[in-house]
One Martini backbone bead per residue (centre of mass of N, CA, C, O) as a GRO file, in nm:
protein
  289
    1UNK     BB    1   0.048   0.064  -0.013
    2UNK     BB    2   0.335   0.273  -0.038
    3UNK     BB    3   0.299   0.243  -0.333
    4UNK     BB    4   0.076   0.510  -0.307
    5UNK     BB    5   0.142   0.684  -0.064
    6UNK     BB    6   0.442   0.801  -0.177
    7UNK     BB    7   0.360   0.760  -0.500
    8UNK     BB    8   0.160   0.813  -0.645
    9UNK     BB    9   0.067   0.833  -1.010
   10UNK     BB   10   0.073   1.174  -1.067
   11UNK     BB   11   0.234   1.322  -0.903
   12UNK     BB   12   0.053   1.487  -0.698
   13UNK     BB   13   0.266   1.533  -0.402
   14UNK     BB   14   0.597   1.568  -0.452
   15UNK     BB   15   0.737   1.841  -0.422
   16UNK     BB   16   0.751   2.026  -0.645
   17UNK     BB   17   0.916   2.253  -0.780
   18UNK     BB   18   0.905   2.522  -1.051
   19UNK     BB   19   1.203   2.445  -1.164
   20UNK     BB   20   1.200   2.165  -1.181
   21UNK     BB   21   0.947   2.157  -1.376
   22UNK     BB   22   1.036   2.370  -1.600
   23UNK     BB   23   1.282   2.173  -1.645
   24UNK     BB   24   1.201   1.852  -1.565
   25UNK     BB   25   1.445   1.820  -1.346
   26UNK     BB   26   1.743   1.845  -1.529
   27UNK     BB   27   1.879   2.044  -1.310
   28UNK     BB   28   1.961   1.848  -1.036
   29UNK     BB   29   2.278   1.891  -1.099
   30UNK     BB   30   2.294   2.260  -1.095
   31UNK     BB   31   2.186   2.335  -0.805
   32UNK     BB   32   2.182   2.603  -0.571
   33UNK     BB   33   1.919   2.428  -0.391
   34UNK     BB   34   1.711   2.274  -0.185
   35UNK     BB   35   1.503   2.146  -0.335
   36UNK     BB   36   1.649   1.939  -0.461
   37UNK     BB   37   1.705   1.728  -0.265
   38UNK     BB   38   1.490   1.524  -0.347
   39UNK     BB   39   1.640   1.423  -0.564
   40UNK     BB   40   1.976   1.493  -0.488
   41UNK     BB   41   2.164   1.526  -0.176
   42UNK     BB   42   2.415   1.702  -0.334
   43UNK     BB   43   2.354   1.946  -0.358
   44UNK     BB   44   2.373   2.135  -0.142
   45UNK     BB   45   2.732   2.110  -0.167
   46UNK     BB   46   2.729   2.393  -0.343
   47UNK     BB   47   2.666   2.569  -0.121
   48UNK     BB   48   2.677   2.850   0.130
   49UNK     BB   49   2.406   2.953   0.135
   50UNK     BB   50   2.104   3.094   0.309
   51UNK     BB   51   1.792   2.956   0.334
   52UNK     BB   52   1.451   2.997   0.237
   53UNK     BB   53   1.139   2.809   0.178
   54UNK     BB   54   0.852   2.827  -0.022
   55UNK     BB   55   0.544   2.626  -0.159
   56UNK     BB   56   0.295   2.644  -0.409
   57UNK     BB   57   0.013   2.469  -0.507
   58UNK     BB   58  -0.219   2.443  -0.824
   59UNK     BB   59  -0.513   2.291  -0.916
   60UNK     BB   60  -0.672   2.310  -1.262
   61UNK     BB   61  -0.950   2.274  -1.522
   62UNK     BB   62  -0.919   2.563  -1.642
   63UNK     BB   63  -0.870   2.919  -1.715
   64UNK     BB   64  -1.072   2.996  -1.570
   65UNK     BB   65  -0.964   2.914  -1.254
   66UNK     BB   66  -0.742   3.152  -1.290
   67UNK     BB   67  -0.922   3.407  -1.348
   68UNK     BB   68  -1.139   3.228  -1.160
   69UNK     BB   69  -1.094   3.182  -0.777
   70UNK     BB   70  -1.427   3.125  -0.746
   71UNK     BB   71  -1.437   2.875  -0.891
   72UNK     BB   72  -1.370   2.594  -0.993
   73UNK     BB   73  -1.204   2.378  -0.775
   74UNK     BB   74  -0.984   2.128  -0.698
   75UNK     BB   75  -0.698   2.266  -0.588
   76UNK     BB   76  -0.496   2.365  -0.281
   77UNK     BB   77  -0.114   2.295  -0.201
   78UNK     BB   78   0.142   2.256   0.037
   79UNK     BB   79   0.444   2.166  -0.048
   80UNK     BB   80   0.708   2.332   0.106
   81UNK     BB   81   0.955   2.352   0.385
   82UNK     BB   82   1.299   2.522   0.378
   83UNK     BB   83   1.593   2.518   0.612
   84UNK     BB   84   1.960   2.652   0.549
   85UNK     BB   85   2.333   2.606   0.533
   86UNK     BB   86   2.397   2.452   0.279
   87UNK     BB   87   2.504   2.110   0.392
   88UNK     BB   88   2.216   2.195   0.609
   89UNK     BB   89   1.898   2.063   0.621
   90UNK     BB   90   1.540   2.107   0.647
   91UNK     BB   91   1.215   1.978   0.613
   92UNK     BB   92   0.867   2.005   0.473
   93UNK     BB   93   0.635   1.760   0.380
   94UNK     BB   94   0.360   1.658   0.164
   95UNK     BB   95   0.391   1.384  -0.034
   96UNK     BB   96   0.047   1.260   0.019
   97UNK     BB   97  -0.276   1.398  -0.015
   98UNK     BB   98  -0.591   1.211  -0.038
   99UNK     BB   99  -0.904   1.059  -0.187
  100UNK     BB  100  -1.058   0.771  -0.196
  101UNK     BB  101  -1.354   0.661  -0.429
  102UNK     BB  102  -1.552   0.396  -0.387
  103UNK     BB  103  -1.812   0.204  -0.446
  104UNK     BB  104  -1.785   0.087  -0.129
  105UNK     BB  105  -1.612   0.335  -0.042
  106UNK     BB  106  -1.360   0.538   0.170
  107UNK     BB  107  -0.983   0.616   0.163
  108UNK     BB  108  -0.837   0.837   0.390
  109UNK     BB  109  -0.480   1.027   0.352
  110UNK     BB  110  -0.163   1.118   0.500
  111UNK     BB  111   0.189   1.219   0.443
  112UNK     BB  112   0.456   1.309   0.606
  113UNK     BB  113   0.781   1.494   0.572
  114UNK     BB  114   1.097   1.472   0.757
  115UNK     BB  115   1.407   1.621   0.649
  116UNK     BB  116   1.741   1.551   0.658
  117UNK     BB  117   2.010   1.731   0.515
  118UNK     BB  118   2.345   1.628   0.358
  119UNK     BB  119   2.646   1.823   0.229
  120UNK     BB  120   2.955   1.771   0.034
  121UNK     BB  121   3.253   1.748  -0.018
  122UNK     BB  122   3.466   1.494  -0.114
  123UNK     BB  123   3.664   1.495  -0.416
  124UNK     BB  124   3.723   1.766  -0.546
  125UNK     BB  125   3.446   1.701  -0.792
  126UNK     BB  126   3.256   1.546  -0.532
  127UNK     BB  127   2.939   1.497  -0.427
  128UNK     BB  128   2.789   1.428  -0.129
  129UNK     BB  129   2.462   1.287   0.013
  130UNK     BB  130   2.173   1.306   0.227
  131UNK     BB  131   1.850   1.154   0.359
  132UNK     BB  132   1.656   1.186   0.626
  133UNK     BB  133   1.378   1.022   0.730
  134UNK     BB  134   1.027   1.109   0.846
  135UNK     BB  135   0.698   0.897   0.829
  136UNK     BB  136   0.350   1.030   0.861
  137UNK     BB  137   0.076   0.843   0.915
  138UNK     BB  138  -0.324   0.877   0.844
  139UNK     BB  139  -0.554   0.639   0.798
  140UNK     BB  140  -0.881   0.556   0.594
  141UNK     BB  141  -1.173   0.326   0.601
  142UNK     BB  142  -1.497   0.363   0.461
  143UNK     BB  143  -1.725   0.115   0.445
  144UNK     BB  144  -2.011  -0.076   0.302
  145UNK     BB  145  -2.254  -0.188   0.476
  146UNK     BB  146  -2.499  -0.117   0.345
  147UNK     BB  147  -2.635   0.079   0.564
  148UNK     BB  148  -2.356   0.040   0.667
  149UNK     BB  149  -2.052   0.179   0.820
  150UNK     BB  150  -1.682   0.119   0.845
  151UNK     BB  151  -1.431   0.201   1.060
  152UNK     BB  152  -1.121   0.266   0.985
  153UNK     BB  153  -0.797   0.350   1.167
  154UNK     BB  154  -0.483   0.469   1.104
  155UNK     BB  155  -0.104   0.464   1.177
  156UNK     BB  156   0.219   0.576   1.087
  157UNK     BB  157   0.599   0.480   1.057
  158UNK     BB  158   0.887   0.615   0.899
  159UNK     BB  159   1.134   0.548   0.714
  160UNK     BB  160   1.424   0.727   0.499
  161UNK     BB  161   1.704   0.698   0.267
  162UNK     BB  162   1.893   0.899   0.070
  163UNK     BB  163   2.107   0.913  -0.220
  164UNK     BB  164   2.369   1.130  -0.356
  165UNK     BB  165   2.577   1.230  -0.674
  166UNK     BB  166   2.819   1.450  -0.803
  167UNK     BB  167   2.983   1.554  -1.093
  168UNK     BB  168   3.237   1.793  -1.228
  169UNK     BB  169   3.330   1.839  -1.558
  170UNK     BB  170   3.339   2.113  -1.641
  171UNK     BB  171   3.042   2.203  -1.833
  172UNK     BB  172   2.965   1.928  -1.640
  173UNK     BB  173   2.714   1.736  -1.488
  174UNK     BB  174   2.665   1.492  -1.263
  175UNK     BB  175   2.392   1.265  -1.162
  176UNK     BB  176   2.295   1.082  -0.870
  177UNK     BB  177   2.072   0.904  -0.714
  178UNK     BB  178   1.847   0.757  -0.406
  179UNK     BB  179   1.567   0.684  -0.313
  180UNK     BB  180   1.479   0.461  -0.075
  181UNK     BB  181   1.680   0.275  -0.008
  182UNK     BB  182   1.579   0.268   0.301
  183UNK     BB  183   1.286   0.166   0.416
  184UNK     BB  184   0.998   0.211   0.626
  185UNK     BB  185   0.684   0.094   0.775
  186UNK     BB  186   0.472   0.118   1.100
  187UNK     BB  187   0.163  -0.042   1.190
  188UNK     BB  188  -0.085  -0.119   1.422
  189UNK     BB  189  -0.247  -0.293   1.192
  190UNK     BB  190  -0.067  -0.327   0.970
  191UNK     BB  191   0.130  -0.402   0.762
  192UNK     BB  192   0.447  -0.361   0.668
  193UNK     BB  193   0.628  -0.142   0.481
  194UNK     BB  194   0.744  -0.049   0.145
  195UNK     BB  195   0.905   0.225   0.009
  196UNK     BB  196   0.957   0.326  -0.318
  197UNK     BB  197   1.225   0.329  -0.469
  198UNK     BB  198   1.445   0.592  -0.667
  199UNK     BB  199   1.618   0.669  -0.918
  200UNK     BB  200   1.864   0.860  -1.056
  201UNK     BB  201   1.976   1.078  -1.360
  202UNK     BB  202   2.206   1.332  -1.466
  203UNK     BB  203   2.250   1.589  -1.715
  204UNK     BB  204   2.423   1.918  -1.708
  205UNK     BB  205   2.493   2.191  -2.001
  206UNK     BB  206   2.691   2.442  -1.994
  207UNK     BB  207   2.685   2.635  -2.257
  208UNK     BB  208   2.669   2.924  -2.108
  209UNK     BB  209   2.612   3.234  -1.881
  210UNK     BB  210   2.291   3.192  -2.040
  211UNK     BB  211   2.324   2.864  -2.061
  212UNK     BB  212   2.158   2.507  -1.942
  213UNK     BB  213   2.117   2.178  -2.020
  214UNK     BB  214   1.884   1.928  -1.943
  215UNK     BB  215   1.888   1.578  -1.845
  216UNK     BB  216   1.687   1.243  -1.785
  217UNK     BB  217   1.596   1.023  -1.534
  218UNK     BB  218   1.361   0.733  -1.405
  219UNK     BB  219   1.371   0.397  -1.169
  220UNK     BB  220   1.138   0.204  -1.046
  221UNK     BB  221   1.004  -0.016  -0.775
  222UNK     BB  222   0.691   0.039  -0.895
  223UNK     BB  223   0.449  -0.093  -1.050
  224UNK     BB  224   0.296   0.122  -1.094
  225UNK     BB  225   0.528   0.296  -1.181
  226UNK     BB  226   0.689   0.494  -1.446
  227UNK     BB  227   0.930   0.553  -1.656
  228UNK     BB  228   1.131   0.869  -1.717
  229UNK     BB  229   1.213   1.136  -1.942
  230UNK     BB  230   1.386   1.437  -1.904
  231UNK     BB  231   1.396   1.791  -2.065
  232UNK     BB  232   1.560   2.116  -1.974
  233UNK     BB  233   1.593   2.450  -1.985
  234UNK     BB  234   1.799   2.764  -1.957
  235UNK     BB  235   1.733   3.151  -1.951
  236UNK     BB  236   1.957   3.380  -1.903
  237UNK     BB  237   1.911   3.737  -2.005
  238UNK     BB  238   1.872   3.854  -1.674
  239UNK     BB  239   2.012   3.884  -1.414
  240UNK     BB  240   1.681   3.857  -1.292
  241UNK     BB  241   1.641   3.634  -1.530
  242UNK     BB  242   1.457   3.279  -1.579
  243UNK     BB  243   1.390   3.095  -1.838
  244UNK     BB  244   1.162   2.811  -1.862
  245UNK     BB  245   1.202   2.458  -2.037
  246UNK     BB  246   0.989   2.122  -2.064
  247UNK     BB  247   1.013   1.769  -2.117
  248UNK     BB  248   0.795   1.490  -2.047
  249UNK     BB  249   0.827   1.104  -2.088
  250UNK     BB  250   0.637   0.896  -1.999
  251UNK     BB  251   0.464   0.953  -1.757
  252UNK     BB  252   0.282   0.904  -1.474
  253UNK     BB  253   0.001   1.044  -1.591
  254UNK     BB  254  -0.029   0.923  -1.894
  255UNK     BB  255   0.161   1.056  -2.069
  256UNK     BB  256   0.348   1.104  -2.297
  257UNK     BB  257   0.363   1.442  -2.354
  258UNK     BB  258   0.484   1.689  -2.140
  259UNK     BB  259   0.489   2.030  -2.064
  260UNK     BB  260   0.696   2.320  -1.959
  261UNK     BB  261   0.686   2.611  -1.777
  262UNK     BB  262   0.922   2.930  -1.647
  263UNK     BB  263   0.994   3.169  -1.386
  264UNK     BB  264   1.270   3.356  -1.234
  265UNK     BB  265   1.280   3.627  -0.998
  266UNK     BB  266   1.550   3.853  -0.900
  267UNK     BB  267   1.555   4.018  -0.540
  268UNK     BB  268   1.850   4.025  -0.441
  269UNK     BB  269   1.777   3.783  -0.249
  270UNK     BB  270   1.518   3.742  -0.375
  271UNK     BB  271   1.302   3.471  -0.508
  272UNK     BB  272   1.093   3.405  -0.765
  273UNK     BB  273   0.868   3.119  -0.885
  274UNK     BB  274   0.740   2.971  -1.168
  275UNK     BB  275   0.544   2.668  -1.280
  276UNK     BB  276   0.414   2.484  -1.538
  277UNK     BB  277   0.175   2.154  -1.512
  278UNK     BB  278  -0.096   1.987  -1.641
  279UNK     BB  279  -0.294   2.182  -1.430
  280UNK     BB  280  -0.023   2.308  -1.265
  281UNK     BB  281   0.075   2.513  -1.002
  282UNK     BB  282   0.389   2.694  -0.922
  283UNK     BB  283   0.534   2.848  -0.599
  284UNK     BB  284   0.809   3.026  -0.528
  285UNK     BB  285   1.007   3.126  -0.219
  286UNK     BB  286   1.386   3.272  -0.175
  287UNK     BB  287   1.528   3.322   0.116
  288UNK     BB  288   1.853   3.483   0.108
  289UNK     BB  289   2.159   3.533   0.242
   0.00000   0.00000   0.00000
């Protein structure tokens, strides 16, 4: 049951940056920003500066309901929150909240996901990071019994721990990561259960000082889930903005090709992101120190 709570089919909870998003993820391995830990945690170990993050993602089912925010929604989700410094960070985040609705009955859960990430120079150009992670799980199960429901609730706690390294050869970034190498988690009615691995690796060519292309893949251990391949460009025309565009092939929501896009405003410290993929937005803002 755990390859459907913590990765579900949609892919609608893992809190995608919206940089991320907009690059299709491509980018995780030249990232000097906290959000990219969740892909791979050695990305943090590019960085020494102090970062505070919030992100709010927000699914539409029309462009009526972005014109029109009392229209019709499907959902507003707030996707994590991370406070570090260099390689050294916190973070919180919803990895997935849904309600799932059968012709016998409801059921709904939510993953709430707390994790250390932890990375730095291993040996000249080779960045190696840990994330310790802590999963607490809320599950409920209404069942219809004829004219009567029975209700089943239990909660669940559970560890993962993923690894990643990065290697910078010249103006090439190469990047592997394994998200729940080791993880678990312990119910205390239902049986123990084990989150699904989740392989990654990137390549990100730096092209020149306002342009970088990746591309990159992931391969899951839940047979519900789907590999998928991505790739997506980053143009900085000038120094306060970054545009930014991706797709990804084979995704998990069962679309052949997913198109992205997005741009990051950097205003001193602080800068906003915004980035859009197949009826979700996503918006970040990140205060550096």
């Amino acid at each position: 049951m755990l390859g459907v709570l913590l990765l579900i089919p949609d892919r609608s909870f893992i809190g995608d940056s919206p940089d991320a998003v907009s690059v299709a993820s491509g980018e995780i391995t030249v990232a000097r920003e906290g959000p990219y830990c969740f892909y791979n945690p050695a990305t943090t170990g590019l960085s020494e500066n102090e970062i505070i993050l919030f992100s709010f993602d927000y699914i539409y089912e029309s462009i009526e309901d972005v014109l029109n925010y009392e229209s019709k929604i499907s959902g507003r989700y707030f996707s994590y929150f991370l406070i570090g410094e260099g390689g050294v960070n916190l973070s919180y985040r919803p990895v997935s909240r849904k309600d799932i609705v059968t012709e016998n009955g409801e059921k709904m859960y939510s993953v709430d996901e707390f994790a250390l990430n932890l990375a730095t120079l291993l040996y000249y150009n080779l960045y190696g990071g840990i994330n310790l992670k802590y999963y607490y799980i809320r599950y409920g199960e209404a069942l219809n019994r004829g004219q009567s429901y029975s209700l089943n609730l239990d909660t669940g706690n559970g560890y993962g721990v993923d690894i990643g390294i990065i290697y910078i050869l010249g103006n090439v970034n190469i990047g592997l990561s394994g998200t729940n190498i080791l993880s678990k988690v312990n119910y205390k009615d239902y049986k123990d259960d084990r989150p699904p691995t989740v392989f990654r690796g990137a390549l990100v060519f730096r092209l020149s000082p306002f342009m970088s292309l990746g591309m990159g893949g992931e391969k899951n251990s839940g047979s519900e889930l789907k590999d998928f391949f991505n790739a997506g460009i980053e143009f900085k025309p000038f120094k306060f903005l970054r545009m930014r565009g991706g797709f990804v092939t084979n995704s998990i929501s069962g679309d052949e090709l997913v198109y992205s896009f997005g741009f990051g405003v950097l205003i001193h410290s602080t800068q906003l992101n915004f980035g859009l993929r197949e009826g979700r937005v996503y918006l970040t803002l990140k205060i550096k120190g």
